[in-house]
N, C-alpha and C positions, 0 to 999 in steps of 0.2 A: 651656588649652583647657577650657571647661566643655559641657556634655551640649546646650544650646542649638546649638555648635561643632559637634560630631559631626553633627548633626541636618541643619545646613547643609551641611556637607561629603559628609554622603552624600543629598544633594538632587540630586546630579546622577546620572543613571541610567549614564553610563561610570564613576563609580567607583562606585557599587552593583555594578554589574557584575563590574568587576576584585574589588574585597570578596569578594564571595559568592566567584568562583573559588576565593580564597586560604581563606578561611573553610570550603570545601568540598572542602581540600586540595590545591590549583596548590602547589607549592613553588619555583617560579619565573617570572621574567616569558614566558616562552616557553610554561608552562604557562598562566598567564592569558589569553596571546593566542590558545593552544587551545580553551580552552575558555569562552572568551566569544565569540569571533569578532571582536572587533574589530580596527579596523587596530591596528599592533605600536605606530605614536606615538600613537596616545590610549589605550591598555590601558598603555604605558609610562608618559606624562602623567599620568595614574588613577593606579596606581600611587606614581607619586614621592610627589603630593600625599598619598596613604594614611600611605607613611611620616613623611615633612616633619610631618603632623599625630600623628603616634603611634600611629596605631591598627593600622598594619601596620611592622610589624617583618622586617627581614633577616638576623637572628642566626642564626649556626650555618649560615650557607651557604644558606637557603631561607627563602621565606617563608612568616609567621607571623602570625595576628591577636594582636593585642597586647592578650590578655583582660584582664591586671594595669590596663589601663589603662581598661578598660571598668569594673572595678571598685570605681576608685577614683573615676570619675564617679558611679556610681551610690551609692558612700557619699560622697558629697558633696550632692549631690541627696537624699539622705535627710536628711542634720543639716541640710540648709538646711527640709523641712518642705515640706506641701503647699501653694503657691500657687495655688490653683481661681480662675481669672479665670469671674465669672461676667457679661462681656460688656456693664456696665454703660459704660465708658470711664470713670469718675472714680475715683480710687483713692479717696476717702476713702468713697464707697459700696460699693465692693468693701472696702473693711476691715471696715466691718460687717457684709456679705453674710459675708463668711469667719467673721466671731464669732458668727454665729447658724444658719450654714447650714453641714453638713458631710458631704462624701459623699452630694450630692444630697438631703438630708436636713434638715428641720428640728430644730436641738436641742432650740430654745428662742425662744419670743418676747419680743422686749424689752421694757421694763419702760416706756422712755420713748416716750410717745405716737407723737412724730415719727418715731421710728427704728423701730414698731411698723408705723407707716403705707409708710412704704418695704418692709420686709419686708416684708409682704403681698402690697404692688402689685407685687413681684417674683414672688412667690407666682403670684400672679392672670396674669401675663406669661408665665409659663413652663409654666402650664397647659391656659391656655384660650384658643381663637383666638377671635379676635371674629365678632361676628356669629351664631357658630353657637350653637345650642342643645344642652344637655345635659339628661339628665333627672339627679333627686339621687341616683339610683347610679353613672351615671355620674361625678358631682364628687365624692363621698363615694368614690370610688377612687380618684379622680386624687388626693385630696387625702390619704387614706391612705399613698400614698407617697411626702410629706412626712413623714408623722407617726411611720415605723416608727422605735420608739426614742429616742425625742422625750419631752418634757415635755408636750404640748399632743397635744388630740385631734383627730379632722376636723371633728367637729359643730361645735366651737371657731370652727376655722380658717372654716367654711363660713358660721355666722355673722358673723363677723368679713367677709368679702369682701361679704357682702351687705349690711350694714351701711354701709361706706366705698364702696357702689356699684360695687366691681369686678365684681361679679355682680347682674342683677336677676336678682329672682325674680316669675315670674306662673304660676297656676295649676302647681305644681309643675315648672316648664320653666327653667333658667336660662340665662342669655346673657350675656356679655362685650361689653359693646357699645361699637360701633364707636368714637361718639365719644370715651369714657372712655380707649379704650388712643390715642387719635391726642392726647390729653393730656398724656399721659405721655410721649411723644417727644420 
C-alpha cells in the first residue's frame, strides 16, 4: 500500500468517519458506532476495510490507528522526492518544468533556446490571464515570485515575456493576449 492508497481509501467519508472515531479514541466497533452515528454495517464495513488496509489496527483487545504505518509511507514518499505535476499532461515537459521550476519557483533559466521558450510560456500561463491588463508593478510582482532565490531577476523575466510576445507592452499597460495563450492550447 503506497500513500496514493491511503488517499483513496479514506476518499470515502464512512471510513473517514470510522478513522477519525478510532484516531480520537473509539477503542471498539461499538464505540465507533457511538460516536459516528452510523449504522453498526457500514461503521463495521468502514472499519474492516481500515484494518484489511493497515491503517487501523486491533491489537491488544482495542482499536488503534496504525501510526507505524503512517510512517513508514511518509518515509517512503520522501526518498521517492517531490513530483510537482505542473499540469502540462506530457511527461517529457513536466521533466523540464521539475528541473527548472522548484517550489513554485524559478531556479534557473535554460540555456537552450527551445526549452527557455517553454519555461517562460509556462511562466506567462501561470501568471497572467489573458486579456486583462496589468500595470509593470503589477508584473514585476507577479514575476518577483518566480524570481525569490533564483538565478534570474524580474526585469530579465519581464523582458524576456515581452520579447517572445507573451506579454504586449503599450503605453506602460501590459496584456496577455487572448490569441497568444489559445496557441498554446
Amino acid at each position: 500500500m503506497n500513500s496514493d492508497d491511503v488517499v483513496g481509501l479514506l476518499a470515502d467519508e464512512t471510513r473517514v468517519r470510522a478513522f477519525a472515531a478510532v484516531a480520537l479514541g473509539a477503542a471498539s466497533a461499538t464505540e465507533v458506532v457511538e460516536r459516528t452515528g452510523l449504522p453498526t454495517k457500514d461503521a463495521l464495513g468502514a472499519l474492516r476495510r481500515l484494518e484489511d488496509r493497515g491503517v487501523v489496527t486491533s491489537e491488544g483487545g482495542g482499536l488503534a490507528v496504525a501510526y507505524d504505518r503512517f510512517r513508514a509511507l511518509a518515509r517512503e514518499a520522501a526518498a521517492a522526492g517531490p513530483r510537482r505535476d505542473h499540469g502540462t499532461g506530457d511527461e517529457q515537459v513536466e521533466t523540464l518544468l521539475r528541473t527548472f521550476l522548484s517550489d513554485g519557483r524559478l531556479v534557473r533559466l535554460p540555456s537552450r533556446w527551445e526549452r527557455k521558450k517553454l519555461v517562460l510560456g509556462h511562466l506567462a500561463d501561470r501568471s497572467f490571464e489573458a486579456g486583462r491588463e496589468y500595470s509593470e508593478r503589477e508584473v514585476d510582482d507577479r514575476l518577483r515570485a518566480w524570481c525569490e532565490g533564483g538565478e534570474v531577476d524580474h526585469v530579465t523575466l519581464r523582458r524576456y515575456l515581452v520579447d517572445l510576445h507573451h506579454l504586449d507592452r503599450q503605453d506602460g499597460i501590459y496584456r496577455r493576449s487572448p490569441e497568444r495563450t489559445a496557441l498554446l492550447d
